[in-house]
C-alpha positions, 0 to 999 in steps of 0.5 A, spaced: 500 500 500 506 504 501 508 503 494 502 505 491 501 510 495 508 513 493 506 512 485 499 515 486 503 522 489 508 522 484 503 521 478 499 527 482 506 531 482 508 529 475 501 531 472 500 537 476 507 539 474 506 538 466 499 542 467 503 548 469 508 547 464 502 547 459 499 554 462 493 551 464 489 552 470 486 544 472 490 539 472 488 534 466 489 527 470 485 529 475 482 523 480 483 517 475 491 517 475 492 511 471 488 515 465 495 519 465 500 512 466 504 513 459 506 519 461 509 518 467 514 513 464 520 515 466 520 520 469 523 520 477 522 514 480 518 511 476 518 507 470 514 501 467 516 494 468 520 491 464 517 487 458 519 479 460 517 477 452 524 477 449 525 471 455 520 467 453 521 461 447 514 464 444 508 470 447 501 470 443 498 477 445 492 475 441 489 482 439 489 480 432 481 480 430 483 474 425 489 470 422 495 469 424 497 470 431 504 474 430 509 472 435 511 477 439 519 475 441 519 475 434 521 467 431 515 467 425 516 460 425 512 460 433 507 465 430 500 461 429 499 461 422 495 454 421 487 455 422 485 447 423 478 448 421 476 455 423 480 461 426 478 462 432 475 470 432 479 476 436 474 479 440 473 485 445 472 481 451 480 480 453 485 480 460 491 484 456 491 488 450 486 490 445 482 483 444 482 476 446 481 469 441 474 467 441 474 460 440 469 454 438 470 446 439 472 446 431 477 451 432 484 452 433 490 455 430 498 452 431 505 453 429 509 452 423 516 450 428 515 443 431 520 445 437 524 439 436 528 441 443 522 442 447 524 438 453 523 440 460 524 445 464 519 449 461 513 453 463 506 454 459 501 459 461 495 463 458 489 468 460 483 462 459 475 463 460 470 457 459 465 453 462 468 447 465 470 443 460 473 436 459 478 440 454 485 441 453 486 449 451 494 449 451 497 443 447 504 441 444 503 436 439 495 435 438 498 426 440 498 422 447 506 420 446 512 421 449 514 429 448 507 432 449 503 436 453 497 439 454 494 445 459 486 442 460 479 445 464 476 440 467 470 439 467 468 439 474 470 446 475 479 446 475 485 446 471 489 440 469 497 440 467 499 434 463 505 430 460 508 425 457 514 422 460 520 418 454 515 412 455 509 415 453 507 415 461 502 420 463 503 425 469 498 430 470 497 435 476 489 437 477 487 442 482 481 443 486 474 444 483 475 451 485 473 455 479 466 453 477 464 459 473 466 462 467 470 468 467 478 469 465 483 466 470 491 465 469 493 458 469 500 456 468 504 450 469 511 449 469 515 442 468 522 439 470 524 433 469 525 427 473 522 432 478 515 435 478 509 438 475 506 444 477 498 448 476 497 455 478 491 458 478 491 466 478 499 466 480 498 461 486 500 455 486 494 450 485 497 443 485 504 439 484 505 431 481 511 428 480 514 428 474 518 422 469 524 423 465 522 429 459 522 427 452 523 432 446 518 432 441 517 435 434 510 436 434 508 444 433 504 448 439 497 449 439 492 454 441 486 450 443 484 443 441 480 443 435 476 439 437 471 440 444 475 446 448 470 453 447 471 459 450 476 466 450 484 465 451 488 471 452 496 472 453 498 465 452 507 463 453 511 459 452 518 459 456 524 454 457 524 455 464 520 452 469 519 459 472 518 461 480 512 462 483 514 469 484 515 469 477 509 466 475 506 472 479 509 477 476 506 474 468 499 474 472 499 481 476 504 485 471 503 481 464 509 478 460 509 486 457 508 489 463 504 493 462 499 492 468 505 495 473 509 501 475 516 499 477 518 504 482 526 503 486 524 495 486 518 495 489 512 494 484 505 499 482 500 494 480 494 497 477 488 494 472 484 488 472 490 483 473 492 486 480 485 483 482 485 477 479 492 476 482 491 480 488 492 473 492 501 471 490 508 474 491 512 479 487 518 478 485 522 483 491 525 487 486 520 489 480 526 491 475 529 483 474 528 479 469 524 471 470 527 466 475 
């Protein structure tokens, strides 16, 4: 509360000081301070946090209203170019940015690159709305064998991380059934070999299970499953490290650009709907260090 205390002070300042420097007699921010976010970056102490994209193997925005989903680390082989039956439509109720995918149980969307070194550690994540649902709404490779996974909505009201181990035996982390209604939360799933499988719900760990010895697989990302998932995704990432819950956190509360936080000394500023919805984890200590 101290943090946003001092960022609401110094947005104030700052905008004051600008309304003077215009010789105008009321200040243009007024109450609702976050309106004048963008031109308090970088000035004094107060700076936008760092975008986590170019940390990330692949990040899909999904503002785009149609066609393809660029990339935004920018391998255009990750963009998701191939529609598999219909393309799931951009639409206005979205978490981040300007639109989400609105996506039918005939649609789906998938990469050219077939990730042949995707092999643990790994962390998947994505903004998802939908009923509860028996439906995979994250996948590499649309197959049940050794190499792939799948981030699900379970049907009776949770989230599901699964995973395929070099034998093909599964491993699956499944949450509570906390989450009965529909409406946007941010689900994660981190991966290590030999190790464990972790769920994370709205930046909190939800559930963990053991995993076996990873395998890597050429199989292509997909987003949806082209067969029963339906629903909105949102901000969906794919990164080649099993990130800490702090981390995770971080995506959820600040998005992987950023943009939902002020980064001021170390300490962080959430603003928006994600400091909501992830109001319940732990921020990394200091705001301007990358994922861990």
């Amino acid at each position: 509360m101290r943090a946003l205390a001092r960022s609401v002070a110094a947005a104030l300042f700052l905008c004051g000081l600008e309304a003077l420097a215009l010789g105008q007699t009321r200040s243009t921010c007024g109450p609702a301070v976050a309106s004048c976010g963008p031109a308090i970056v970088g000035s004094g102490d107060v700076t936008a946090a760092p975008s986590w994209v170019s940390s990330m193997l692949a990040a899909w925005m999904l503002d785009e209203p149609s066609g393809t989903r660029v990339n935004a680390q920018g391998t255009t082989a990750r963009d998701l170019s191939n529609t598999d039956n219909m393309d799931p439509i951009g639409n206005t109720h979205r978490m981040e940015g300007t639109m989400s995918a609105a996506v039918t149980a005939s649609s789906a969307k998938h990469t050219n690159d077939t990730f042949p070194s995707l092999v643990a550690p790994l962390t998947v994540g994505c903004w998802v709305d939908s009923s509860p649902i028996a439906c995979a709404f994250v996948m590499h490779d649309y197959n049940t064998l050794a190499g792939t996974f799948q981030l699900l909505r379970t049907v009776a009201g949770g989230f599901a991380f699964s995973a395929y181990d070099s034998g093909a035996a599964i491993h699956t982390a499944t949450t509570a059934n906390s989450w009965n209604a529909a409406g946007f939360h941010h689900v994660a799933g981190t991966l290590v070999s030999g190790g464990s499988l972790i769920v994370y719900v709205d930046g909190a760990q939800q559930a963990t299970a053991a995993m076996g010895t990873a395998a890597a697989r050429n199989g292509a990302f997909y987003l949806s499953d082209n067969y029963c998932f339906g629903g909105y995704l949102d901000e969906c990432f794919l990164g080649s490290l099993a990130m800490s819950a702090a981390s995770i956190c971080r995506v959820c509360s600040c998005g992987i650009r950023g943009e939902q936080c002020t980064c001021s000394g170390a300490s962080y500023a959430t603003k928006g709907r994600n400091a909501t919805a992830c109001g319940s984890c732990t921020l990394p200590a200091d705001c301007s260090a990358g994922p861990t």
